[in-house]
C-alpha positions as CSV (number, residue, x, y, z in Angstrom):
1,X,0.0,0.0,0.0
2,X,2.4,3.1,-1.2
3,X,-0.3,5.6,-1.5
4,X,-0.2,6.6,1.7
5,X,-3.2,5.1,3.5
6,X,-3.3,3.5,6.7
7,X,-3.3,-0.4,6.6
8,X,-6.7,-1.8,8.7
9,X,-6.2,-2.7,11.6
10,X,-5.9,-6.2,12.9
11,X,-8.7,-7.7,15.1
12,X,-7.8,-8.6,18.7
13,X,-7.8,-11.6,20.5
14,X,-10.7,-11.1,22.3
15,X,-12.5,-9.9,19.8
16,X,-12.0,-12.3,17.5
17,X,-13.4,-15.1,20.3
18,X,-16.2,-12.7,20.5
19,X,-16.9,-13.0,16.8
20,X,-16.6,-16.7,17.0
21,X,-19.1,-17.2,19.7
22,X,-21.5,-14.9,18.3
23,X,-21.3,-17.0,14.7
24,X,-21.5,-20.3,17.2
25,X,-24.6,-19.6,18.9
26,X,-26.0,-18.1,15.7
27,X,-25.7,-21.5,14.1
28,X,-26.4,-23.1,17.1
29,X,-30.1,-21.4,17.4
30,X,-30.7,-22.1,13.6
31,X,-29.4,-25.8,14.0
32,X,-30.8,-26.7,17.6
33,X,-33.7,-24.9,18.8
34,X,-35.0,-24.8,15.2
35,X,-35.4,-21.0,14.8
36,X,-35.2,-19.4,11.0
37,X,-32.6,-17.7,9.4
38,X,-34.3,-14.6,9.3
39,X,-35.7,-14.5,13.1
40,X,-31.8,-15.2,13.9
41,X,-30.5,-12.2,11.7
42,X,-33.3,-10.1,13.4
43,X,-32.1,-11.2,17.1
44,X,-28.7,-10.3,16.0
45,X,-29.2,-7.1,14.4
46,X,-31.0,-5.8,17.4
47,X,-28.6,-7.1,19.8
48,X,-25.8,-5.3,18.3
49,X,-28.2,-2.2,18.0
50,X,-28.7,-2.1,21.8
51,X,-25.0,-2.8,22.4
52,X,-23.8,-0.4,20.3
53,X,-26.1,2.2,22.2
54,X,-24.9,0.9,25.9
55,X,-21.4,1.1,24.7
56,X,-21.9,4.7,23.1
57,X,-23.8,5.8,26.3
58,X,-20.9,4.2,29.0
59,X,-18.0,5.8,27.0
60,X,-19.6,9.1,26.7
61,X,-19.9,8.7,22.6
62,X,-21.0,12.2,20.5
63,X,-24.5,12.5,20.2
64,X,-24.4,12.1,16.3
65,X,-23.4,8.4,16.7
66,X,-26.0,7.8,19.1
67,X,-28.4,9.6,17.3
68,X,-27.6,6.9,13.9
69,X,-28.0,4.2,16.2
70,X,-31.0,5.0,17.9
71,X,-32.0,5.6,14.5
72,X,-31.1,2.4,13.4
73,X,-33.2,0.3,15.9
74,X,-36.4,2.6,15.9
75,X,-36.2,2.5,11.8
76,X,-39.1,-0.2,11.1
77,X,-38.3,-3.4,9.0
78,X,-40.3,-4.5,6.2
């Protein structure tokens, strides 16, 4: 990369096992308890939602950012 821009950055340890045990359980609620692909995708989209809104609101985040989010989970699905 000689143009100048930053390389991305590499994923921690940790959250790399968090990644991996989200994608788990995912599977393991579509395999095991027999829930759809969709109804999975939904719980996961709005658990990330609310965690990226407790994580914005514990580290003080700028009001814009909360504002997408909040956003985000209030924007109804079709």
């Amino acid at each position: 990369m000689g143009n100048g821009s930053p390389s991305p950055r590499r994923l921690t340890g940790a959250e790399a096992v968090v990644i991996i045990v989200i994608i788990t359980a995912a599977a393991v609620l579509v395999a095991v308890a027999g829930m759809t692909v969709p109804v999975m995708l939904q719980l996961l989209v709005g658990a990330g939602l609310i965690a990226v809104l407790v994580i914005g609101l514990a580290t003080k985040a700028p009001g814009r950012g909360l504002r997408a989010a909040l956003r985000g989970l209030l924007t109804p699905t079709v």
